[in-house]
C-alpha positions in Angstrom: -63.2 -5.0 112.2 -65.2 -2.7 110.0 -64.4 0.2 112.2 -60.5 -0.7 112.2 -60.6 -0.6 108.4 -62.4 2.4 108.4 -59.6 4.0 110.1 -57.2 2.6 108.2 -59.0 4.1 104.9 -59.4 7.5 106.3 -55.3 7.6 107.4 -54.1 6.5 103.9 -56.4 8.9 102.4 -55.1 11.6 104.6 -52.1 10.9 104.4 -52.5 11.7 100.3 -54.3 14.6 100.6 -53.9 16.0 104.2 -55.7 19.2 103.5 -58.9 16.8 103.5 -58.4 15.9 107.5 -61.3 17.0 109.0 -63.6 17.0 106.5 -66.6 15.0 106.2 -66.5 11.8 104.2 -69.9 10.2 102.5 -69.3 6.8 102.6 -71.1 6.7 99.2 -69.5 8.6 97.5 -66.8 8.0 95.3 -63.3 10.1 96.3 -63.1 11.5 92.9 -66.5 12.8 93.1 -66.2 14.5 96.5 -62.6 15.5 96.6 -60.4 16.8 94.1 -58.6 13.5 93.5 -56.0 12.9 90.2 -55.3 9.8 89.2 -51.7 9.8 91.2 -53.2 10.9 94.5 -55.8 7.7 93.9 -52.5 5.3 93.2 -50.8 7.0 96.4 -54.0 6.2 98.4 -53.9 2.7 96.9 -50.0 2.1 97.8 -50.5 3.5 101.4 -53.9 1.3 101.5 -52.2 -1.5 100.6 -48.8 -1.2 103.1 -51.5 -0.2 106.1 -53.2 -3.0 106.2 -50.5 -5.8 104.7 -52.9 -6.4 102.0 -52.2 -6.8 98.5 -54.0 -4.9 95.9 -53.8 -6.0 92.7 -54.6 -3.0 90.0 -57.4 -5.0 89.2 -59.3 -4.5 92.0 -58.3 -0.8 92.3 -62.2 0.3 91.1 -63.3 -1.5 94.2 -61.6 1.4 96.4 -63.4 4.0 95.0 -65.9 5.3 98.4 -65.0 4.8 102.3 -67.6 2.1 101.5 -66.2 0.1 98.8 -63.1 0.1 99.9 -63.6 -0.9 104.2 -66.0 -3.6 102.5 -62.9 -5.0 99.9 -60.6 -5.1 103.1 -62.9 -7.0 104.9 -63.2 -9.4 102.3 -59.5 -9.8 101.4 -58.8 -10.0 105.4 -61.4 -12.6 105.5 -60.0 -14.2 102.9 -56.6 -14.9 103.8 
């Protein structure tokens, strides 16, 4: 399932910022700090996050989707979860 979400992270992303396709994402690294990423691009990710995988993300939570990492993790746990 990990892999699925990984994919799912890396389209929404994309799909922000397409210029970034190809590019090679550290899963450690925050977005911000390896991608020139405003703060509307990041809500945009979050929107498309949230409609590609049917999960809701409350803007709460939003600082958990900050790395490929955080955020594959936070869908696994919200999938698991429901």
């Amino acid at each position: 399932m990990t892999e699925d979400f990984e994919g799912v992270v890396k389209d929404a992303l994309f799909s922000v910022a397409p210029d970034l396709e190809g590019e090679k994402i550290d899963p450690d690294k925050t977005f911000r700090d390896q991608f020139e990423i405003d703060s509307i691009d990041f809500l945009n990710f979050v929107i498309r996050l949230s409609k590609a995988s049917g999960i809701d993300i409350p803007e709460e939570d939003y600082p958990e989707l900050e790395s490929l990492q955080d955020a594959v993790a936070y869908l696994c746990r919200r999938k698991g979860s429901k």
